[in-house]
C-alpha positions in Angstrom: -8.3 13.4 -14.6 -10.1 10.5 -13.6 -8.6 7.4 -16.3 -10.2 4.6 -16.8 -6.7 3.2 -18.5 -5.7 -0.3 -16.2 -2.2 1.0 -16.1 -3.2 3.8 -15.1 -6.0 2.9 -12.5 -3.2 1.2 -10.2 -1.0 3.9 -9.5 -1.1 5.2 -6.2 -2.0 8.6 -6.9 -4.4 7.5 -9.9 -7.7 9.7 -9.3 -10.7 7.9 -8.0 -14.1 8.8 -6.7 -15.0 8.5 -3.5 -17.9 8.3 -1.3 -18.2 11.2 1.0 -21.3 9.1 2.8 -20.3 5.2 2.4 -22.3 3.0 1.1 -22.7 0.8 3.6 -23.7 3.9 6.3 -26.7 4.8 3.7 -24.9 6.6 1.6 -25.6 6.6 -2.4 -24.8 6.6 -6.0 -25.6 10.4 -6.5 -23.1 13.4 -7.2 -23.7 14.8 -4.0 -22.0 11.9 -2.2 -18.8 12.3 -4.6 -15.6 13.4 -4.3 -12.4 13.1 -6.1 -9.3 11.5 -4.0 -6.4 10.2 -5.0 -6.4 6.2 -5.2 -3.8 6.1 -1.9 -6.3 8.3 0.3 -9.7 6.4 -1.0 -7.6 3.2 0.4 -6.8 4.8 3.4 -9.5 5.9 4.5 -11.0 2.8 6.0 -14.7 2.9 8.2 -13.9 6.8 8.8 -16.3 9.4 7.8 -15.3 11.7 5.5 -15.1 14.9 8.1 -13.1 12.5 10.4 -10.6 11.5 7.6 -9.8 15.1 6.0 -9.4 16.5 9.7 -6.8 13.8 10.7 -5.0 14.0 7.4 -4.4 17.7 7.4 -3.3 17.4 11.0 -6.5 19.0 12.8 -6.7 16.5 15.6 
């Protein structure tokens, strides 16, 4: 459950949504490009694409 709570929103595990395309690579506001992730991974994540990210964190690479 996505909350919307500010208690809530700052816990590290507090559900987000997250660009599969970034913004700033031309990615957009539509639910195509959306995901849910947990508020530690969005963070995380940094300038990799979303492939690249979800390989290294299940231990692909």
């Amino acid at each position: 459950m996505i909350s919307y709570e500010p208690r809530e929103r700052w816990r590290p595990n507090a559900a987000t949504l997250e660009h599969l395309r970034r913004k700033v690579d031309g990615g957009r506001d539509n639910r195509d490009n959306f995901a849910a992730a947990c508020k530690d991974c969005n963070n995380r994540r940094g300038k990799r694409d979303w492939l690249s990210y979800t390989s290294i964190k299940r231990n692909e690479f």
